[in-house]
Structure formats: structure tokens, C-alpha cells
C-alpha positions as CSV (number, residue, x, y, z in Angstrom):
1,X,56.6,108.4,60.1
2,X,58.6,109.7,57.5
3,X,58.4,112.1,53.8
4,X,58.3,109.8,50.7
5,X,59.9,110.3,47.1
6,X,58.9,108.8,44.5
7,X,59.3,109.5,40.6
8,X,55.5,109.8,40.9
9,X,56.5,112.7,43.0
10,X,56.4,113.1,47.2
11,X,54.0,111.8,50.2
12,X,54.3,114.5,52.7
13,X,54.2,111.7,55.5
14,X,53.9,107.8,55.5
15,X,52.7,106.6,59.1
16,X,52.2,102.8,60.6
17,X,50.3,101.6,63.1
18,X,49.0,98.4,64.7
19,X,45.6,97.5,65.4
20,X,45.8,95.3,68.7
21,X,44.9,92.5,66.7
22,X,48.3,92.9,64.8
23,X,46.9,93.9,61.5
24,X,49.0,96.8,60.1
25,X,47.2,100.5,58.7
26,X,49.5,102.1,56.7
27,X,48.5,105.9,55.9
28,X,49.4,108.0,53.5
29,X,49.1,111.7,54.6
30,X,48.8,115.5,52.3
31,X,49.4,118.7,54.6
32,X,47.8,121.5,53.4
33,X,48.5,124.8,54.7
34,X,46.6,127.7,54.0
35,X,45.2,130.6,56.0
36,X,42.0,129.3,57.0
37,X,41.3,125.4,57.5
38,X,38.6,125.5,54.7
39,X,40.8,127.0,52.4
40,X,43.6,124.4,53.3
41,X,41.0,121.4,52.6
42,X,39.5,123.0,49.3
43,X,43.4,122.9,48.1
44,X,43.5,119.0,47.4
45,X,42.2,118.7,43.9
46,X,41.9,116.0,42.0
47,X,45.3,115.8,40.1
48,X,47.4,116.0,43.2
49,X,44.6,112.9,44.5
50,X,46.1,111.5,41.5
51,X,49.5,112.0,41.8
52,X,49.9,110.3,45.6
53,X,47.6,107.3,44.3
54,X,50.5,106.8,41.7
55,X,53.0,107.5,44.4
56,X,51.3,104.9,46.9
57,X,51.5,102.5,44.3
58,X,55.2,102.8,43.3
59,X,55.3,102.6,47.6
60,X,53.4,99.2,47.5
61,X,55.3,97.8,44.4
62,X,58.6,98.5,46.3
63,X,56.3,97.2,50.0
64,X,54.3,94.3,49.2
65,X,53.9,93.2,52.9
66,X,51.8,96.4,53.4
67,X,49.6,95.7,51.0
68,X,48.2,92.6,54.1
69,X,47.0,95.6,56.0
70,X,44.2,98.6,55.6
71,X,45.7,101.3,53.4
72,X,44.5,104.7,54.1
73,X,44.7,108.4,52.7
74,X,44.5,111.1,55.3
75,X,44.8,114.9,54.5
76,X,45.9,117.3,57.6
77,X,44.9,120.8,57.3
78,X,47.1,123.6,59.2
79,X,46.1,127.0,59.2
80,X,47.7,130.3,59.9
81,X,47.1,130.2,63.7
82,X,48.8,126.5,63.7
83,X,45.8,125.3,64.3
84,X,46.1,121.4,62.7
85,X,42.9,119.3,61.8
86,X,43.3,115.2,61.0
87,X,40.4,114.1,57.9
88,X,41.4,110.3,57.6
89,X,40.0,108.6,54.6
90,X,40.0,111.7,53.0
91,X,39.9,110.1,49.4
92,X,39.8,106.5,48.4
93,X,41.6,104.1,45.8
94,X,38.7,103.5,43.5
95,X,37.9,99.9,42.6
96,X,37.5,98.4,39.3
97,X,33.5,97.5,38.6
């Protein structure tokens, strides 16, 4: 896991795992922090969705082996107790019609 920069602008954390059949997920994760969890996932709006899609791809230009796995957009929610909640596939890379 690490924080990505981009001159798109930042992915709070890139993550990589391997399904046991070898095929590679590569997530691209928001934290939001807020006071109550609802609040925290009410705070992605659709500009910063944009921003980390343009991010991603300036990731996948400069990766183009990732681009042979399942690419996913997660957003992880912490609230003011610390209390941390995972939504993967929070938003989706549109495809063309």
C-alpha cells in the first residue's frame, strides 16, 4: 500500500492483492473523515470521483501491467470515535456505449 501523486492530484492509498488464481486487483482507495460515518461517505462528490479517475489513469499510463488485473475504487470512511468502515466498489469507471 502506499499514497499516490499525480499532477491529477493524490490517491490517499493504492493497494494490491492476489486472487489465488494469480490475477492481480489493484484498488484505488478515498478516506474520508468526518464526525459521523454518514457524513464521511456523503463527502465524496462527484468532482473529487473525477479527479482520482484522472489520477488512476495517469497511474495506468505510467502501470500498464495492472491494467491485466480487476481495477477497483474503494472509499474508507473514519469517524470521530476511529471507528473505520471499508465500501469497495464505491464508484465505477464508466464505459463508453
Amino acid at each position: 500500500m502506499r499514497r499516490a501523486r499525480t499532477a491529477a492530484g493524490e490517491i490517499d492509498i493504492v493497494a494490491e492483492k492476489r486472487a489465488r488464481c494469480g490475477k492481480p486487483l489493484h484498488a484505488f482507495i478515498e478516506v474520508k473523515a468526518r464526525p459521523v460515518l454518514r457524513d464521511a461517505a456523503a463527502a465524496l462528490l462527484p468532482r473529487q470521483q473525477a479527479r482520482l479517475l484522472a489520477a488512476a489513469d495517469i497511474l495506468l499510463g505510467q502501470n500498464p501491467g495492472w491494467m491485466d488485473g480487476d481495477i477497483r475504487f474503494d472509499l474508507m470512511l473514519v469517524d470521530a470515535a476511529g471507528t473505520v468502515r471499508r465500501i469497495a466498489n464505491a464508484f465505477r469507471i464508466e464505459q463508453p456505449a
